[in-house]
C-alpha positions in Angstrom: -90.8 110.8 123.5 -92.9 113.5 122.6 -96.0 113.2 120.3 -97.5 117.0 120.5 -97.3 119.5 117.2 -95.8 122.8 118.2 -97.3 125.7 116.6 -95.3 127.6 114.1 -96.1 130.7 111.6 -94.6 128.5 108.6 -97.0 125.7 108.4 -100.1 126.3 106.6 -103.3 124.9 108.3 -105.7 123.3 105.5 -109.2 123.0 106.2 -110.7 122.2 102.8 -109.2 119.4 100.7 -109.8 118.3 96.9 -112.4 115.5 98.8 -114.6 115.7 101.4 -113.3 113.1 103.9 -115.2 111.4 107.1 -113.7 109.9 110.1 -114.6 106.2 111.0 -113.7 105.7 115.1 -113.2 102.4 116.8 -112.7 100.0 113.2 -112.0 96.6 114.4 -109.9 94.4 112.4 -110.1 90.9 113.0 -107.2 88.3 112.8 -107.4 84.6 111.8 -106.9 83.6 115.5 -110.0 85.6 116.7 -107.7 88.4 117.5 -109.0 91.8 117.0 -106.8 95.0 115.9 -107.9 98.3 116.6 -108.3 101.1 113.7 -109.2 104.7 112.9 -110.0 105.4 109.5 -110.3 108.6 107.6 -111.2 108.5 103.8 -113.2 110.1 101.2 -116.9 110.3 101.9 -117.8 109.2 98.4 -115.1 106.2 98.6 -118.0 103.6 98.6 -118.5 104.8 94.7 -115.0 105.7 94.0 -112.6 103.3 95.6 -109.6 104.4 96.9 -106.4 103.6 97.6 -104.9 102.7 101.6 -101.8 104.6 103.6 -101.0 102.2 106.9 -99.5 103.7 109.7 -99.3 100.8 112.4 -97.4 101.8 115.6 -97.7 100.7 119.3 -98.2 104.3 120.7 -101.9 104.7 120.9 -104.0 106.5 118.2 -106.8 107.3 120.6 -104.8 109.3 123.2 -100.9 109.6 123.0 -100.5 110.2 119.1 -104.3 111.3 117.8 -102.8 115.1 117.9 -100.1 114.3 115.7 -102.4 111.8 113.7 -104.7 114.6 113.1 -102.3 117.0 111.5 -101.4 113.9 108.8 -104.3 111.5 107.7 -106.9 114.1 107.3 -104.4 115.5 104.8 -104.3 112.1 103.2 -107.7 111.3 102.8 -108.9 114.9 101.6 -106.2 113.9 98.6 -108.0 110.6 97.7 -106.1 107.7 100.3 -107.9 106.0 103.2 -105.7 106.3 105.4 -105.2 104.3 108.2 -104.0 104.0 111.5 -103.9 100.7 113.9 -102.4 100.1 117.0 -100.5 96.8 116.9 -100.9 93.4 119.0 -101.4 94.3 122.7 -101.3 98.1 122.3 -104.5 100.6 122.4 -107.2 99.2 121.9 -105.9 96.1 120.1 -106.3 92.4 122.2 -103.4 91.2 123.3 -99.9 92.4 124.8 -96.6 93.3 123.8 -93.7 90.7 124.2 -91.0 92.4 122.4 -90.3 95.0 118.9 -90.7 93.9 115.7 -91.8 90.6 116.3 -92.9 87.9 113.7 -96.2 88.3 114.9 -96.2 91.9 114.4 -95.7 91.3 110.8 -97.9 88.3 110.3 -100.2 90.8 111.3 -99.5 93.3 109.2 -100.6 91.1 106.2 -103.8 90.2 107.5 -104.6 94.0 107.6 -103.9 93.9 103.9 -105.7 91.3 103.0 -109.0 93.3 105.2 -107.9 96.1 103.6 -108.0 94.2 100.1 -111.7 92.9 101.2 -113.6 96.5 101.6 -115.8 98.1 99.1 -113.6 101.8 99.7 -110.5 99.9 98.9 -108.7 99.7 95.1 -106.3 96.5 97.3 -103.3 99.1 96.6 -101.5 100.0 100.1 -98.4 102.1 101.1 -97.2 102.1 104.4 -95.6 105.7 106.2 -94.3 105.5 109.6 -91.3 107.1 111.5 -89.5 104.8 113.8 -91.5 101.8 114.9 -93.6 102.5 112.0 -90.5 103.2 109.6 -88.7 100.1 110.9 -91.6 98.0 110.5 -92.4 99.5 106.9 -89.1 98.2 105.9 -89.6 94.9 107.8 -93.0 94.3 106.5 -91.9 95.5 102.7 -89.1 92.7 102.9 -92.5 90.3 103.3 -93.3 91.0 99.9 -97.1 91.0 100.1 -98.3 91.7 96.7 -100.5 94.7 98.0 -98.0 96.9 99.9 -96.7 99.0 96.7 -94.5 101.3 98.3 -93.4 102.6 101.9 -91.8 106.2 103.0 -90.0 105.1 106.3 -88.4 107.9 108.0 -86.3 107.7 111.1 -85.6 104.3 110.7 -82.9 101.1 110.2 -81.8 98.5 107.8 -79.7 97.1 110.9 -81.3 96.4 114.4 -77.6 95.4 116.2 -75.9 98.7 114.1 -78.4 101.2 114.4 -81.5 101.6 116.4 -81.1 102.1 120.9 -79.5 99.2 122.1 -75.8 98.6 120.6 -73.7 101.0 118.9 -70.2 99.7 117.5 -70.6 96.7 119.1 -70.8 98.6 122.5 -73.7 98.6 124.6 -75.4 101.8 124.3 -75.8 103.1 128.0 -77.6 106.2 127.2 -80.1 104.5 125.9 -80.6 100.7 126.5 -82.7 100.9 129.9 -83.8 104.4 129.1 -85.9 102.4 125.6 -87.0 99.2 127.3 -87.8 101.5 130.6 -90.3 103.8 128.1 -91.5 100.6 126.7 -91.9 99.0 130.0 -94.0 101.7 130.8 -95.7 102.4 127.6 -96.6 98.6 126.9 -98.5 98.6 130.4 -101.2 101.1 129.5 -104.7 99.8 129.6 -107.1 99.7 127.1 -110.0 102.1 127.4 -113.4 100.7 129.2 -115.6 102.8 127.3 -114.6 101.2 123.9 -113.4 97.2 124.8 -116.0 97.3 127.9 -115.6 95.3 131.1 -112.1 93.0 129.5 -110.2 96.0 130.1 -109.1 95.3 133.3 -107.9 91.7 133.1 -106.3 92.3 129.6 -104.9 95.5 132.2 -103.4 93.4 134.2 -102.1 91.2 131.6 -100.0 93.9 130.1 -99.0 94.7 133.3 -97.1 91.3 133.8 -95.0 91.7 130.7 -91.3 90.7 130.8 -89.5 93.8 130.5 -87.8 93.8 127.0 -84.2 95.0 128.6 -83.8 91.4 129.8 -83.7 89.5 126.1 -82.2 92.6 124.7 -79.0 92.4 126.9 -79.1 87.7 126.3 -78.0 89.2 123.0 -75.0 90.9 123.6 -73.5 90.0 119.9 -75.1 90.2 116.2 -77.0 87.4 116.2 -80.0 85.6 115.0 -82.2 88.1 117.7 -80.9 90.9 115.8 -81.0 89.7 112.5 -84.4 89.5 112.3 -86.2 92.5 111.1 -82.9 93.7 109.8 -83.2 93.7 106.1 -79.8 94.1 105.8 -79.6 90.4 105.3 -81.2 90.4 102.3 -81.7 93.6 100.8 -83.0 92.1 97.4 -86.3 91.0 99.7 -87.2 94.5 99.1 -88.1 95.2 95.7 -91.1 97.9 96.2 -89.7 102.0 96.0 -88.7 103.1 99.4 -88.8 106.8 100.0 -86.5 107.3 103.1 -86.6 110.3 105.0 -84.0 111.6 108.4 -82.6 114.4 109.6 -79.0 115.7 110.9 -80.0 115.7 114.2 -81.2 112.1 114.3 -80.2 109.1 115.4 -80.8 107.1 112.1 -79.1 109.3 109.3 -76.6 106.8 107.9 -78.9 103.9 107.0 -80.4 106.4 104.5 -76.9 106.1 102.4 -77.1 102.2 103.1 -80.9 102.3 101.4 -80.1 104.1 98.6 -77.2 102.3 98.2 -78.8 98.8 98.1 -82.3 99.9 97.1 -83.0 99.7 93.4 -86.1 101.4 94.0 -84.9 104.2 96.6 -84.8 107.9 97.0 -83.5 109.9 100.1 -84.3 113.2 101.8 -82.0 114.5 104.6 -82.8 117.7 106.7 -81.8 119.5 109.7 -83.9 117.7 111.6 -84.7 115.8 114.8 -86.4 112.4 114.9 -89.7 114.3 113.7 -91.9 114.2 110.4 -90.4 117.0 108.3 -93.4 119.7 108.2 -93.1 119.6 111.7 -90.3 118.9 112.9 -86.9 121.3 114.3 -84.5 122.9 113.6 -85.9 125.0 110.7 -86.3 124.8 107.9 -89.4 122.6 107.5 -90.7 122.0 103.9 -94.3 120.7 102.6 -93.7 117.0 103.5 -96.9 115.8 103.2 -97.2 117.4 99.3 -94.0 115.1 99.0 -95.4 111.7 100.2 -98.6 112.5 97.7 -96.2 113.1 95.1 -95.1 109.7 96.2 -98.1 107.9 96.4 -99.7 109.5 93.6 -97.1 107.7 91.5 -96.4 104.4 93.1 -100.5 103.7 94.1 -102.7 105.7 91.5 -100.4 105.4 88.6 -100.3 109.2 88.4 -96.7 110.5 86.7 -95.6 113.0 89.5 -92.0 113.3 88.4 -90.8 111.5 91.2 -89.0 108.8 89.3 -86.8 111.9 87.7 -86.1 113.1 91.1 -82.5 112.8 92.1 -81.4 109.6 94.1 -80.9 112.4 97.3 -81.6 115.7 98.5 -79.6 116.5 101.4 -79.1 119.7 103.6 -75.8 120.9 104.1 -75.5 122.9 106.9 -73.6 126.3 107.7 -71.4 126.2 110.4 -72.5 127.7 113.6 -71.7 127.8 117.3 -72.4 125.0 119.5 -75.9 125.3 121.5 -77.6 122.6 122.9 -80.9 123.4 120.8 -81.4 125.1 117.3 -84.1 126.8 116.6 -82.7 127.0 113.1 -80.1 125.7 111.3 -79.1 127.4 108.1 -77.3 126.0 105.2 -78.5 125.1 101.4 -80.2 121.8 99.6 -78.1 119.5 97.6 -78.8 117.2 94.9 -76.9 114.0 94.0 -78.3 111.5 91.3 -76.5 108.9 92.5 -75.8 106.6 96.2 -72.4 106.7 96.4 -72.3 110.1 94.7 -69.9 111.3 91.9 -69.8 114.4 93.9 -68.1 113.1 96.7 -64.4 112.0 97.0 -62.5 110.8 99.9 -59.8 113.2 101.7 -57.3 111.8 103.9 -56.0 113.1 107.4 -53.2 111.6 109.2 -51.8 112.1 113.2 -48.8 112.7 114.4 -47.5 112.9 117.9 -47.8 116.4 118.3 -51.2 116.9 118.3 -51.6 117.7 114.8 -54.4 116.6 111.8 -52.3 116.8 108.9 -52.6 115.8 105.1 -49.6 113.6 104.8 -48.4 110.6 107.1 -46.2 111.4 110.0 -43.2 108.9 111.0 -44.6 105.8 113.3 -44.9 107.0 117.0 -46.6 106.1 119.6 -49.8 108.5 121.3 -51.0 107.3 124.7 -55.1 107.3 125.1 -55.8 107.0 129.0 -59.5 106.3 130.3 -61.0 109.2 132.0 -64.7 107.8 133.2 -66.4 111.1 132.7 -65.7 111.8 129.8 -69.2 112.1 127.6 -71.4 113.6 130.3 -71.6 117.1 127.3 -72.1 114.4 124.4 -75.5 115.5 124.0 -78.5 112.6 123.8 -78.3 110.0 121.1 -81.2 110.5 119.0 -82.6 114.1 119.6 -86.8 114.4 119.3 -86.5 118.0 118.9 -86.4 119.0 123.1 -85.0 121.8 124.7 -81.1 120.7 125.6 -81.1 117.4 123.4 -78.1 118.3 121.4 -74.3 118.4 122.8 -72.5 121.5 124.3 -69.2 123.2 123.4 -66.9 120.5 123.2 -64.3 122.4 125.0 -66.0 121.1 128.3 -64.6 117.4 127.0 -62.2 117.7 124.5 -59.6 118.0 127.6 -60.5 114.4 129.0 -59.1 113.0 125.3 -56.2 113.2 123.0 -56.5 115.7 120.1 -55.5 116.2 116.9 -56.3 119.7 115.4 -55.7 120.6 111.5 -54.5 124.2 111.0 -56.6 126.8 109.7 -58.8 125.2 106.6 -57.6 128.3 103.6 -60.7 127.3 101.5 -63.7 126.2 103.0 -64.9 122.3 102.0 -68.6 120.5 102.4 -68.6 117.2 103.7 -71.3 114.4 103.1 -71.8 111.5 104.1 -69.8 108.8 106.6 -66.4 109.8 108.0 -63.8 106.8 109.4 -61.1 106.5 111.4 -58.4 103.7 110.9 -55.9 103.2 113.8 -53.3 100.8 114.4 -52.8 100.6 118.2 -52.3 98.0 121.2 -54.3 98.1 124.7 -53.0 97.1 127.8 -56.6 95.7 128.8 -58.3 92.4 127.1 -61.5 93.9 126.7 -61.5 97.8 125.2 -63.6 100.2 123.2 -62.6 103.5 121.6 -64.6 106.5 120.6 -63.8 109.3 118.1 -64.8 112.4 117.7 -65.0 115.1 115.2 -65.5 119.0 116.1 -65.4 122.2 113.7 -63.2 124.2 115.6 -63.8 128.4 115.1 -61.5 130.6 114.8 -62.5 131.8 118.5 -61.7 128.9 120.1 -65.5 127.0 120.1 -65.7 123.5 119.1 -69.1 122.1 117.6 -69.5 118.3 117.6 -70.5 117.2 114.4 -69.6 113.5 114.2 -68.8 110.8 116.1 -68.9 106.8 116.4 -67.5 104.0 118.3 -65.9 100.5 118.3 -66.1 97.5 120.8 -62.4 96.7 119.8 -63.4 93.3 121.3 -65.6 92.9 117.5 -62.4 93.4 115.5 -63.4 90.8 113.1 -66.9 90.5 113.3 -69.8 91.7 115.4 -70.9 88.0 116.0 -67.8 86.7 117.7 -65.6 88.5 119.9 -62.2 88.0 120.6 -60.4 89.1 123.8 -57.4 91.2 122.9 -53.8 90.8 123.7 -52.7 93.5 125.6 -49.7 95.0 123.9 -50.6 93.1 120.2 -50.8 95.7 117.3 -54.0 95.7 115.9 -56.1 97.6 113.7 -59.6 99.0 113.5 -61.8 101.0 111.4 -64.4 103.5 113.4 -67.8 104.4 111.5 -68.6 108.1 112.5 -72.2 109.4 112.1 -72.9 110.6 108.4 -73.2 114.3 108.1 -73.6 117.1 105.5 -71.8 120.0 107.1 -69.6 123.0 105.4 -66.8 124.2 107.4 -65.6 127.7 106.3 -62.2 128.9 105.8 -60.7 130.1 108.8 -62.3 126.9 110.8 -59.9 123.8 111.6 -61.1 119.7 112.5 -60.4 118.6 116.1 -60.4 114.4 116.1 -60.4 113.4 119.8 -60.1 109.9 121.2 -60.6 108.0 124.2 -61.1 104.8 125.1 -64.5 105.5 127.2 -67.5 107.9 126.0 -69.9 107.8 129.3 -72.7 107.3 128.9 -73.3 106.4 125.4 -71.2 103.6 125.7 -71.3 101.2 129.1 -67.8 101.4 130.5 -64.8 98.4 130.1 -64.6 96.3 133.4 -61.3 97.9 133.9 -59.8 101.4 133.3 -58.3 100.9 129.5 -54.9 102.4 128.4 -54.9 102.5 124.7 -51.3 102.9 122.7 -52.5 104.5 119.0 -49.3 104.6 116.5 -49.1 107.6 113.8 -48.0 106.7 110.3 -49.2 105.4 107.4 -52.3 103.2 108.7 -53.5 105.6 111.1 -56.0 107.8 108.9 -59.1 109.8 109.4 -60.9 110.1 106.0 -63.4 112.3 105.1 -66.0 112.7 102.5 -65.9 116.3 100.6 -68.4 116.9 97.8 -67.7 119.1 95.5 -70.8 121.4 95.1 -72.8 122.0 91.7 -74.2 125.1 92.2 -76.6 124.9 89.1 -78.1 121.4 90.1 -78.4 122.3 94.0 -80.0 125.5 93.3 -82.7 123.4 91.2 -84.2 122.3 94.4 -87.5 123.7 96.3 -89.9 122.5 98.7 -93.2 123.8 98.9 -94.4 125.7 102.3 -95.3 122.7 104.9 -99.2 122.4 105.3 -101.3 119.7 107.7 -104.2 119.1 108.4 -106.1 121.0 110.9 -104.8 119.6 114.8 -107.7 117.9 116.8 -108.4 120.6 119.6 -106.6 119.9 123.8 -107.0 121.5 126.6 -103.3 121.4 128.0 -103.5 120.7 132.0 -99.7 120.8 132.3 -97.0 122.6 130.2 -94.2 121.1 128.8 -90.9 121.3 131.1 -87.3 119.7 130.8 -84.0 120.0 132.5 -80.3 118.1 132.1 -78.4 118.9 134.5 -74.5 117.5 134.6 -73.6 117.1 138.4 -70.1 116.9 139.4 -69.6 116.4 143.7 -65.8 117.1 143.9 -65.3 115.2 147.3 -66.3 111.7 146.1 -65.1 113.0 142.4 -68.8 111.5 141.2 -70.1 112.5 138.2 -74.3 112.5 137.6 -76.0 113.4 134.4 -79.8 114.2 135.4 -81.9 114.8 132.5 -85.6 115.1 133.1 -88.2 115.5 130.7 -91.9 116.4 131.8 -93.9 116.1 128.9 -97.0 117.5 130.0 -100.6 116.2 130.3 -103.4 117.0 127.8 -107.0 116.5 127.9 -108.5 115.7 124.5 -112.2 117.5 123.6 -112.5 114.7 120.9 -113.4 111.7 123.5 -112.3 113.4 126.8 -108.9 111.3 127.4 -106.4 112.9 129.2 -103.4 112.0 129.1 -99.6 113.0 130.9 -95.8 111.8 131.1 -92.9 112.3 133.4 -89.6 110.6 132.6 -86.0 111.0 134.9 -83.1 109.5 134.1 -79.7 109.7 136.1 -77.0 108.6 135.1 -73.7 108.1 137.3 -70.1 107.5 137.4 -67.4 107.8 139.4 -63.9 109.1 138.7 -61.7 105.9 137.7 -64.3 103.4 138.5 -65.2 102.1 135.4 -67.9 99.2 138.2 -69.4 102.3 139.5 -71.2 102.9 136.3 -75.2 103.3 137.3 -78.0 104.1 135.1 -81.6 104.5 136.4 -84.4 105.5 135.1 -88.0 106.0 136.3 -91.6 107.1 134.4 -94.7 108.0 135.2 -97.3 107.9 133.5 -101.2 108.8 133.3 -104.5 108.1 130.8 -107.8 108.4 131.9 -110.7 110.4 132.1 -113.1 112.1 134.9 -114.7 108.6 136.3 -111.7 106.2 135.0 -108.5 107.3 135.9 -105.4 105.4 135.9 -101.7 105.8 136.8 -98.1 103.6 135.9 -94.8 104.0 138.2 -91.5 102.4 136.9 -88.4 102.5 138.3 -85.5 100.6 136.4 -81.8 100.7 137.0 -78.7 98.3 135.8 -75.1 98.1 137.2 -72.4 95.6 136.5 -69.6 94.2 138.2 -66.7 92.6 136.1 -68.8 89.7 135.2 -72.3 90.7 135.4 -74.6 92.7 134.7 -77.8 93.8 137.4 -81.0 94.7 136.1 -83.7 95.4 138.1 -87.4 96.6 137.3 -90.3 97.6 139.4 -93.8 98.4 137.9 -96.7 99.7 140.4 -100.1 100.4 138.9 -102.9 102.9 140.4 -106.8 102.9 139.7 -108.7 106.1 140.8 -105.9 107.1 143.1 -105.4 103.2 144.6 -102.8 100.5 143.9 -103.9 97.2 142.5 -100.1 96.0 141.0 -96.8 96.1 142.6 -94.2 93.8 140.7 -90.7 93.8 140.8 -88.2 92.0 138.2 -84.5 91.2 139.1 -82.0 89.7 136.2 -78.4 89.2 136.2 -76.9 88.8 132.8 -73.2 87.7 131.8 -71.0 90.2 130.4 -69.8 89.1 126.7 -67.1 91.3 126.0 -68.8 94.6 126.9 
C-alpha cells in the first residue's frame, strides 16, 4: 500500500483556483448513537454566502497521517472549483470512536447516511453530494449508492467491484487467492490497530488503543466463507444492479486488479461511463505507467453536471474510453506504456466481435477444431512464483516477468505467426472439456503475446475452482475420470499484438501462489475438438472516432510539504534451494517513513511476505506475512508488530496471528490468535 505522490514533470502544480478555499481541521460528525466521526474539510471561503455543493471521500486509512499527502494533491483542487470537499475516516479508524470489525459493513453504510444528512444540515451545504473513492472508498461508493439516499447524486468509483466473492483479495474463480488473502487481512490487521492521536481525542486514546488492538483479525470470517454466500453478497451490488440508479463514472487501469467490473458497470448501469488506462491501482493524474491525463478536470466535468446542473458534455461522452496498448517486452515495471485511446459508444461494443481458437494435441492454437484427443496437464507446485502480484499499486517489480521462466512448468498452445496485426478488448475465455483424476481440482490459463524473438509477455489470465462447476455457492466433488466442462474468465484487457507476434495459452492445474494449492497433486486430462475453445475479443478500430479523444495535461493541487526520514525500498526475490527442491517467493516492500510539517506526525511502514512451497507437496504450501508499523510524534511515539501465517493439511486450514504493540520504545500488548478452519473444496 503506498499512499505517497511521486513527483513527475507532466503534472501541473495549481496554486490559485477560481475560489479561494480554507481548510477546516478536526470536524467532528456526530452519529445518532453518540458516536463521533472524524472529518477534514476544505471549501470555498465565501461558502457561508454561496452554498456549495459536497465530494465524500470516506476511507479507513487515516486522513491525518497515512493519506493527508495524497489528500492534499485532490480536495484543495475540489474546493478551489466550488465543492466542499470532504474527507472522513470511518467507524474505528483515525480519529473516528470506535473500531473496525470487518469491510464494508452495514454499519459502515448506516454511517454513511448520517454524514449526508450533517452534510444536508450545514449553512455551506446546497444538500447535493457525490462520493469519489478508489478501492475502499470506490467499493463503498457503489455500496452506499445501491442505498439510495436521495442526496448522493452521483459517485466516480475507481479501482473497485460490483462482486466481493469475484473480484476484490480473497477468492478468485472460486479458488482461494493465496497471494493475497492473509497478505489483505494481515495489512488490515495492522492497519485497523493504529491509535488515535492524543493531541486531538485527548486522554481516551489509549483505552480506545487498546480496544482496536483486540480486534478479531478479519482472515478468520473471511476464510468461514469459503463459497458465495450471504457474507459475500452483501456489499456486492451485483445482486441488484437496478438499486443503483444515480450515474456512475468508473475509472481502472490495465495494470489493476479490478479492470473487468468496469465492462460489468457499464453493462448494467443505465447511468454509467468508463475510463480504462495503463494504469496501476492509482488515481489517474498520478498514477503509472504513463500516460497520466487531467483526472481531476474529468471528475469536475463530472460533478459539474450531475451536482451543479452545469451541461459539461459528459452525457455525450462515449459509454468508454479505453487504452489499448502497444506490444512491448515483458519487464516487471513500466515506466510507460504506449499505445492509443479508444472510444466505444456502447457496453458490449459494436466494435468488438468474438474470434475463436481451438487446440490440438500438438501444441498448436489454431482457427479451426482439431479431431478429439486427449492432452495431459500434470501439477507442477511451483509454477506461478514469475506471475507477478495481483493487483499492482504502481511499485518497482509488481508486474510479472518473461513468461519463459514458467511457461515450461505448463502445457502450451502457440498460434503461428499472426500476418495482420489485431486489438483485443475486453474478457477473453477458455472452454475445456476434460476429466481429473483428483475430486477436488482447479485450473489456470494463461495468455502471452509471444515476439518474434522468442519473449512472452503475460497479458491475461484467470482461474477456476473446477469444484464450482455449477455454481459458486455449492460445490460438487468431481469424479475423477467424468468428462466435464468449464468456462475460464481471463482478466479483460485492451492490448494490440502486431504481425509477426503469435498467442501462447498455457495451462496447469496449479498457479502458486495466486491460488492455494489442491490437497493432492492434480492430473488433469483436457480433450481437443470442438468444445475445447479459447475466444477472444478483437475490435475493429475506427480511426476517426478514437482519434477524437484528448485528455487535458494532469494538474493537483499543491502536495502538503514531508520531511522524508526513510526512502522508499522494495525487493522480490524468487528463492529456489535445489537440495530440498523448495521454492520461496520473498517480496518485501519498505515504504518509508515521513514526518509531516503540517501537525508534526511521522509516520513509516515495513511489510515482508514469504511465500513457500515445495516441489510436489501441494501440504507444504506456507504463506507468512509480517508488518510493521509506526505513527507518532517527538513525545508520543508508537509502534505495531504483526506476524501472520496460514498452512493447511488435507482438511484444514491453520491460521495464526500475533499482534505486539510498543509505546515510547516499551511493550504494553502481546496477543496471539490461533484458528483452524475446514477446507470446502479449496
Amino acid at each position: 500500500m503506498v499512499f505517497n505522490i511521486a513527483d513527475s514533470d507532466h503534472r501541473t502544480t495549481k496554486t490559485e483556483f477560481p475560489r479561494e478555499i480554507k481548510k477546516l481541521d478536526h470536524v467532528w460528525i456526530p452519529l445518532s448513537d453518540g458516536s463521533r466521526l472524524a472529518a477534514t474539510i476544505w471549501l470555498p471561503v465565501d461558502a457561508e454566502t454561496h452554498p456549495v455543493p459536497a465530494i465524500l471521500e470516506y476511507l479507513p486509512y487515516r486522513k491525518d497521517d497515512f493519506t493527508a499527502i495524497r489528500d492534499s494533491a485532490r480536495h484543495p483542487y475540489f474546493a478551489g472549483h466550488g465543492y466542499a470537499s470532504i474527507r472522513v475516516d470511518i467507524r474505528g479508524t483515525g480519529n473516528s470512536d470506535g473500531y473496525l470489525p470487518d469491510e464494508y459493513l452495514k454499519q459502515e453504510h448506516d454511517d454513511a447516511l448520517e454524514v449526508f444528512d450533517w452534510i444536508g444540515q450545514q449553512s455551506w451545504a446546497t444538500g447535493d453530494v457525490g462520493m469519489i473513492g478508489k478501492s475502499w472508498g470506490g467499493f463503498n461508493g457503489l455500496q452506499i449508492a445501491a442505498r439510495q439516499h436521495p442526496a448522493l447524486k452521483a459517485i466516480i468509483s475507481l479501482c473497485s467491484t460490483d462482486d466481493r466473492y469475484a473480484d476484490d483479495v480473497h477468492y478468485r474463480g472460486g479458488n482461494i487467492l493465496a497471494s493475497d488473502m492473509l497478505w489483505w487481512a494481515s495489512t488490515m490487521f495492522a492497519y485497523s490497530a493504529r491509535p488515535q492521536d492524543p493531541e486531538v481525542v485527548g486522554d481516551s486514546w489509549k483505552d480506545n488503543w487498546l480496544e482496536r488492538l483486540n480486534t478479531t483479525p478479519y482472515v478468520h470470517e473471511w476464510m468461514r466463507h469459503q463459497t458465495r454466500d450471504d457474507y459475500w453478497k452483501h456489499g456486492s451490488i451485483n445482486e441488484d444492479y437496478s438499486k443503483v440508479d444515480i450515474p456512475v463514472f468508473t475509472v481502472s487501469g490495465w495494470q489493476d486488479g479490478y479492470t473487468d467490473r468496469v465492462f460489468r458497470l457499464l453493462e448494467n448501469l443505465p447511468y454509467s461511463k468508463g475510463l480504462i488506462g495503463p494504469w496501476a491501482h492509482e488515481f489517474p493524474e498520478v498514477a503509472i505507467p504513463e500516460p497520466t491525463i487531467g483526472f481531476l478536470q474529468e471528475c469536475l466535468r463530472w460533478w459539474d453536471q450531475w451536482l451543479k446542473g452545469i451541461d459539461t458534455g459528459v452525457k455525450d461522452d462515449p459509454k468508454l474510453i479505453s487504452w489499448i496498448q502497444n506490444s512491448e517486452l515483458p519487464q516487471v515495471t513500466y515506466d510507460e506504456r504506449p499505445g492509443k485511446w479508444v472510444v466505444d459508444e456502447s457496453w458490449p461494443s459494436a466494435q468488438v466481435a468474438r474470434s475463436h481458437y481451438w487446440l490440438n494435441a500438438e501444441g498448436k492454437l489454431q482457427q479451426n477444431p482439431s479431431d478429439e484427443q486427449t492432452v495431459v496437464v500434470p501439477s507442477v507446485q511451483e509454477h506461478g512464483m514469475y506471475a507477478g502480484v495481483y493487483c499492482p499499486f504502481g511499485e518497482p517489480g509488481d508486474l510479472p516477468a518473461d513468461q519463459r521462466l514458467e511457461n515450461g512448468k505448463t502445457v502450451v498452445f502457440t498460434t503461428d505467426p499472426l500476418e495482420e496485426g489485431v486489438d483485443l478488448l475486453g474478457e477473453p475465455t477458455f472452454h475445456m472439456k476434460f476429466t481429473s483424476d483428483q475430486p477436488n481440482a482447479l485450473v489456470a490459463v494463461k495468455l502471452c503475446d509471444k515476439a518474434p524473438t522468442g519473449e512472452l509477455t503475460l497479458i491475461s489470465w484467470g482461474m477456476l475452482n473446477l469444484n464450482h462447476l455449477q455454481s459458486h455457492e455449492h460445490p460438487e466433488a468431481l469424479e475423477p475420470g467424468k468428462v466435464y466442462e468449464a468456462t475460464v474468465k481471463l482478466d479483460a484487457l485492451g492490448q494490440n499484438i502486431p504481425a509477426g507476434h503469435s498467442l501462447e495459452l498455457s495451462l496447469a492445474p496449479t498457479y502458486w501462489p495466486q491460488a492455494w494449492p489442491s490437497p493432492e497433486p492434480v492430473t488433469l486430462h483436457v480433450l481437443t475438438g470442438e468444445e475445447t475453445t479459447l475466444a477472444l475479443p478483437i475490435r475493429t478500430p475506427r480511426p476517426e472516432a478514437d482519434a477524437s479523444i484528448s485528455f487535458e495535461n494532469p494538474e493537483t493541487a499543491q502536495v502538503i510539504d514531508k520531511e522524508i526520514l526513510r526512502a522508499e525500498q522494495r525487493t522480490r526475490n524468487v528463492v529456489h534451494d535445489t537440495v530440498t527442491d523448495t521454492w520461496q517467493l520473498q517480496d518485501y516492500s519498505d515504504e518509508g517513513e515521513r514526518r509531516l510539517l503540517m501537525n508534526g506526525i511521522r509516520h513509516g511502514s515495513k511489510n515482508k511476505n514469504t511465500f513457500t512451497i515445495k516441489s510436489g507437496d501441494p501440504l507444504s504450501a506456507n504463506v507468512r506475512c509480517e508488518w510493521e508499523l509506526t505513527v507518532g510524534r517527538e513525545d508520543w511515539d508508537t509502534k505495531l508488530l504483526t506476524d501472520s501465517t496460514m498452512s493447511s493439511d488435507a482438511t484444514s486450514f491453520y491460521l495464526t496471528n500475533t499482534m505486539i504493540a510498543l509505546l515510547n520504545g516499551e511493550e504494553i500488548f502481546r496477543k496471539t490468535w490461533e484458528e483452524t478452519i475446514p477446507r470446502n473444496y479449496q
